[in-house]
C-alpha positions in Angstrom: -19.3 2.2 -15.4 -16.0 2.3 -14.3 -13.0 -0.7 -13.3 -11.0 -0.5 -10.4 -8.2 -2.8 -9.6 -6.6 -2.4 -6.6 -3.4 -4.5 -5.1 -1.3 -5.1 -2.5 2.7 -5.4 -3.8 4.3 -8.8 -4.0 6.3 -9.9 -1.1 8.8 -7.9 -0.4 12.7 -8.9 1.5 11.5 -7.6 4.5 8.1 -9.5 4.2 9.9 -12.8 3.8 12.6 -11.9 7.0 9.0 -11.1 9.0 10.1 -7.4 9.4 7.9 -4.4 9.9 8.5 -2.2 6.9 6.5 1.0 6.7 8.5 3.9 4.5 11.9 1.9 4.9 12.3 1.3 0.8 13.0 -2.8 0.4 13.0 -4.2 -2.8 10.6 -7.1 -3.4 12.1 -11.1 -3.1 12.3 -13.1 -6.0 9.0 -14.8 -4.6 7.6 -11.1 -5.1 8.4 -10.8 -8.3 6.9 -14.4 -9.3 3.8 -13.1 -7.3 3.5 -9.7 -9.4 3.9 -11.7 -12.6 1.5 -14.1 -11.9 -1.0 -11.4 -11.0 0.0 -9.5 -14.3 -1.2 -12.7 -16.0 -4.5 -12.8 -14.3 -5.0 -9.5 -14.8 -4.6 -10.1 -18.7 -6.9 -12.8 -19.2 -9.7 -10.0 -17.3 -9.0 -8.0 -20.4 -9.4 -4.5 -18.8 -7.9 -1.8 -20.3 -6.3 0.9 -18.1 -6.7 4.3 -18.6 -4.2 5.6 -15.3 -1.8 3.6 -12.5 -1.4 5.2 -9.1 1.4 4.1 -6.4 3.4 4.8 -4.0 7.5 6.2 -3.5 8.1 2.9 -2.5 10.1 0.5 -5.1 8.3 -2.3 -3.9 5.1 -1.1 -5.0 6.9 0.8 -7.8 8.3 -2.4 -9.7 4.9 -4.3 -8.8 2.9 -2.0 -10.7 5.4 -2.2 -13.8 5.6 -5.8 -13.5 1.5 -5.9 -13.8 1.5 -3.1 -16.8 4.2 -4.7 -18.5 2.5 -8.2 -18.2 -0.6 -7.3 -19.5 1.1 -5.4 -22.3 0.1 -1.7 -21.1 3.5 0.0 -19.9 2.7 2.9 -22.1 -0.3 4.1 -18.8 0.4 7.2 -17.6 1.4 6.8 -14.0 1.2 8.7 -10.7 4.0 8.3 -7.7 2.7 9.6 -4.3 3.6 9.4 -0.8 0.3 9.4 0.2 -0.4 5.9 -1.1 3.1 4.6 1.1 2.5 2.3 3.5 1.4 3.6 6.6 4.7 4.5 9.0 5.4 1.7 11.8 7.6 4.3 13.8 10.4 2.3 16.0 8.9 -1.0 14.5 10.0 -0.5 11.1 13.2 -3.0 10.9 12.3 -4.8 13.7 11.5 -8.7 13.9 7.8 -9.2 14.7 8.7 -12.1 16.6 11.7 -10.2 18.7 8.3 -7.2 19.3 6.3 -9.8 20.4 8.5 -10.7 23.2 9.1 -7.1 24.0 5.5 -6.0 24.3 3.5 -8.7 24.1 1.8 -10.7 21.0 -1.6 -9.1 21.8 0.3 -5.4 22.0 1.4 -5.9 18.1 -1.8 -7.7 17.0 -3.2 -4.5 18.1 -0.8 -2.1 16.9 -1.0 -4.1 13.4 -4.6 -4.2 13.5 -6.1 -1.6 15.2 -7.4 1.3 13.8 -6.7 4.7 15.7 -3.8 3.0 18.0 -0.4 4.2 17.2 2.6 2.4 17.3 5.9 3.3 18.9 7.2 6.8 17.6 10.7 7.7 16.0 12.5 10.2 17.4 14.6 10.9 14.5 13.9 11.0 10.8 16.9 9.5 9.3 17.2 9.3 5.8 18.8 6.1 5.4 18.7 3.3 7.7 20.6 0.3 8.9 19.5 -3.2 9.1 21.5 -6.5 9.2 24.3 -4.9 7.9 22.4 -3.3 4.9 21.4 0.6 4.0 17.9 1.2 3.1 16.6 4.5 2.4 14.2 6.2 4.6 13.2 9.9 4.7 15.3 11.2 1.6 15.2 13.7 -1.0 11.9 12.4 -2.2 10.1 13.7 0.6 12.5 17.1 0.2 9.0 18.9 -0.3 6.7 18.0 2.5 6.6 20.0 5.2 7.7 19.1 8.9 4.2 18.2 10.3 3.4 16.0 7.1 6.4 13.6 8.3 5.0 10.8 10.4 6.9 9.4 12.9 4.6 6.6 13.2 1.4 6.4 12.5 -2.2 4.6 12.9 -4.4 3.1 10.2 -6.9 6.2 10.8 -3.7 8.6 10.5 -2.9 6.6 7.0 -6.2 6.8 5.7 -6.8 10.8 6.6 -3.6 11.6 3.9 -4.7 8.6 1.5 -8.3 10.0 1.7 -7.5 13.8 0.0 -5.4 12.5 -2.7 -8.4 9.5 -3.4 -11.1 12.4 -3.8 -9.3 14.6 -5.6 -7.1 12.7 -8.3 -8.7 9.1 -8.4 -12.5 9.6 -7.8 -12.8 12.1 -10.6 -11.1 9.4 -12.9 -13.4 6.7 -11.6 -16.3 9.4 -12.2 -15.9 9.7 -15.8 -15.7 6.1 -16.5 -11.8 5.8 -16.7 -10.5 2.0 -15.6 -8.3 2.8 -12.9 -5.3 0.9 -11.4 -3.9 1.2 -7.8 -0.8 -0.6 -6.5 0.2 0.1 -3.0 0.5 -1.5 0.4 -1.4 -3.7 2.9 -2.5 -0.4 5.0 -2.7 1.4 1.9 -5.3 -1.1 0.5 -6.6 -1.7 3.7 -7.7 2.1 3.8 -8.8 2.4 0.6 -11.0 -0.7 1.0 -12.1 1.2 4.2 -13.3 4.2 2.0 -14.4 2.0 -1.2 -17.0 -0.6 1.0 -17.6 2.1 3.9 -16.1 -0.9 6.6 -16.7 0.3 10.1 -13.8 1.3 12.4 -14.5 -2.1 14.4 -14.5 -4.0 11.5 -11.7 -3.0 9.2 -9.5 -4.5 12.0 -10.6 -8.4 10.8 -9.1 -7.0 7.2 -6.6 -9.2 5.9 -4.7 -8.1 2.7 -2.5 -10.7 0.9 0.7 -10.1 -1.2 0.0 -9.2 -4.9 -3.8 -10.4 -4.7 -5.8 -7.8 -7.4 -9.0 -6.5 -6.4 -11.6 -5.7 -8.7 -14.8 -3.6 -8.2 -17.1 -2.2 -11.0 -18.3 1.1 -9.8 -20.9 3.1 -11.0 -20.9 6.9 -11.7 -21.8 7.0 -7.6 -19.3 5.1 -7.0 -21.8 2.4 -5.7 -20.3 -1.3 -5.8 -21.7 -3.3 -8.6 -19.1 -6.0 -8.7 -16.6 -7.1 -6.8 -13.9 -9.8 -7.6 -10.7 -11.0 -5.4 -7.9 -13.3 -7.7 
């Protein structure tokens, strides 16, 4: 029998300004890092033991998980960083004000561009490795994707787009892990988790779109050698 946790980041700065974020890397808000502590807490008191952490390139995600490993006294677990776990890209979204999209499409447009599952949203043109937004640089495509190729770059992407690079990297790196009984940790992003729920509970391309995934909530399952649910528990 094996643990998996599995968590959305805490609120990031461009959660709390109601911006669409995808691979642009914010830092989390103060509330995030109150959220991520407090889930770090809860986690303790479960007791589990980790044997490996996954995330994403993201800092968000990043300084989540080491908030949760460093509140449940287990900062010495060997990590993985990989851009398959980022959140999924937003294209020409990412920095916008949902708000200010709604106007300009249409609040059942974005609901469905948010939600749906094979519907992409507006694409980039460019690949900028930094962007601008109120007056602030955030990085974007840099040097840490130096490696992927061209046509591994989204320039915006669907939750069914998301999942199909999340999907190789779950059944080759975490499943085997999960296989042989190891407690495994995942901190990523509300697509992210919103995939990897997808693949865990085998959710139906209708349904995953009535998938809500809060800020820094863990997610436990106990999963048998099949990988068959036994338990499930949301903080």
């Amino acid at each position: 029998m094996a643990k998996l946790v599995i968590m959305r980041h805490g609120q990031s700065e461009w959660n709390a300004k109601n911006l669409f974020n995808g691979w642009i890397d914010t830092n989390l808000s103060e509330t995030g890092v109150e959220q991520a502590q407090h889930a770090g807490q809860q986690l303790k008191a479960t007791g589990i033991a980790f044997d490996y952490a996954y995330t994403s390139l993201l800092k968000r995600a990043i300084k989540t998980l080491h908030i949760l490993l460093e509140e449940t006294d287990q900062l010495f677990v060997p990590e993985s960083k990989i851009w398959r776990l980022n959140e999924r890209h937003y294209g020409a979204l990412q920095g916008m004000n949902r708000d200010v999209a709604r106007e300009k499409w249409g609040a059942e447009q974005v609901h469905i561009w948010r939600r749906a599952y094979d519907v992409l949203p507006p694409q980039t043109d460019a690949l900028p490795a930094q962007v601008e937004v109120d007056g602030e640089i955030y990085p974007a495509m840099d040097r840490r994707y130096a490696d992927l190729a061209e046509n591994q770059l989204p320039h915006g992407e669907s939750l069914a787009l998301a999942l199909a690079r999340i999907q190789p990297y779950w059944e080759q790196a975490i499943v085997p892990k999960l296989q042989t009984g190891q407690n495994v940790l995942i901190v990523a992003h509300g697509s992210t988790i919103r995939a990897l729920t997808k693949i865990i509970e085998g959710i139906s391309d209708a349904d995953i779109m009535h998938v809500e995934i809060a800020n820094a909530e863990p997610i436990s399952y106990d999963l048998d050698q099949q990988l068959k649910i036994v338990n499930k528990q949301a903080f």
